[in-house]
C-alpha positions in Angstrom: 18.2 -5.0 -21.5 18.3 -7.4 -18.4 16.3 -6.0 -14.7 17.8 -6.3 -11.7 16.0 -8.7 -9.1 14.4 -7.1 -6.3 16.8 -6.4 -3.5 15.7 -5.8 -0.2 17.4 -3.0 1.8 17.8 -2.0 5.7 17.2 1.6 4.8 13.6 3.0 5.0 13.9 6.5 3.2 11.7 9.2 4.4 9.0 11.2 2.8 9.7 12.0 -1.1 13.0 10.3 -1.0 13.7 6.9 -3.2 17.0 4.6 -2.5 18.2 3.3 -5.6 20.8 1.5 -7.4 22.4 2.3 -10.7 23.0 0.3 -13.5 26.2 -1.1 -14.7 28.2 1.2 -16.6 28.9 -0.4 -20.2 32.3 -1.4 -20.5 32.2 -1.6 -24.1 31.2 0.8 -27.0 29.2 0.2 -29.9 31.9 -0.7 -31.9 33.2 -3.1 -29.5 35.7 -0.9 -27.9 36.7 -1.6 -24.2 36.8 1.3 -22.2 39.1 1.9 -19.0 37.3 2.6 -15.3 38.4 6.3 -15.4 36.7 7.2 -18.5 32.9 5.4 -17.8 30.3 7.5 -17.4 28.0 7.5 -14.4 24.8 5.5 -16.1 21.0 7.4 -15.9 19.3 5.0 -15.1 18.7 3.0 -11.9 16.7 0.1 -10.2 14.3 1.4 -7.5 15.1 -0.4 -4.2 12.7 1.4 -1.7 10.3 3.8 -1.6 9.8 6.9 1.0 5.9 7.3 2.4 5.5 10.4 -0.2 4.7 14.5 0.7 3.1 15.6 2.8 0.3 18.1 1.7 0.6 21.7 3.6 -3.0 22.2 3.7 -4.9 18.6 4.2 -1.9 17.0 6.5 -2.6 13.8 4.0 0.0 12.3 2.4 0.6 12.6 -1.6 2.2 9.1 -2.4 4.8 8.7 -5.0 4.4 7.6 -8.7 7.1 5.3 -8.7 7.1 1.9 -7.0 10.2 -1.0 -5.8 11.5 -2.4 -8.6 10.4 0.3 -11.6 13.4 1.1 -13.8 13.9 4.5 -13.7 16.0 7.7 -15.2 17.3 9.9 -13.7 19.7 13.0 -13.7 23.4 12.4 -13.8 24.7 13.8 -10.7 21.5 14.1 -8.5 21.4 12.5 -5.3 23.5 11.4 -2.4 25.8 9.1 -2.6 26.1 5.9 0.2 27.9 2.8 0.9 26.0 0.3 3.2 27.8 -3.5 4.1 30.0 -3.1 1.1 26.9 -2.0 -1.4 27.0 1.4 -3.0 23.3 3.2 -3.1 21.5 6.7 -4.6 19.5 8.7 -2.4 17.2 10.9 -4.2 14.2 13.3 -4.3 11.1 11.9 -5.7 11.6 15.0 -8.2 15.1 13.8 -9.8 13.4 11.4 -11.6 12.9 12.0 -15.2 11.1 9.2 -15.9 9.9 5.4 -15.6 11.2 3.0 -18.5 8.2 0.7 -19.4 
């Protein structure tokens, strides 16, 4: 499956948070069916664009940084997040803890 090139983004999320974008949704089946907008599902997984300065520990006051990094591939849940639209470009804000995992 074909990445996405790095994008750079004017947002600068905050602690735990991570801006992403998600893939493409197919537009085909396995069988070679096309499907129609209305019934694609929302994809899982998602390009990460940038990258919030991670938690902050209650009892040190250091900051835990995040596992994931710009550019990993990642999965996450289906309808987690916030939804944006920035100059015309549609973007995921989510918690460092939506993410199910990092595809290698």
């Amino acid at each position: 499956m074909a990445t996405k090139t790095k994008k750079k983004v004017n947002l600068r999320p905050l602690h735990d948070k991570l801006i992403v974008e998600r893939d493409e949704p197919t537009a085909q089946t396995a069988a070679g069916i096309y499907l129609p907008e209305s019934t694609k599902e929302k994809p899982t997984t998602a390009t990460v664009l940038a990258v919030g300065d991670g938690t902050l520990n209650d009892k040190t006051g250091e900051r835990i940084p995040l596992d994931v990094k710009i550019g990993d591939r990642i999965i996450l849940s289906k309808w987690g997040g916030t939804e944006i639209k920035l100059d015309g470009e549609e973007y995921l804000i989510i918690n460092a803890s939506d993410v199910l995992a990092i595809v290698d």
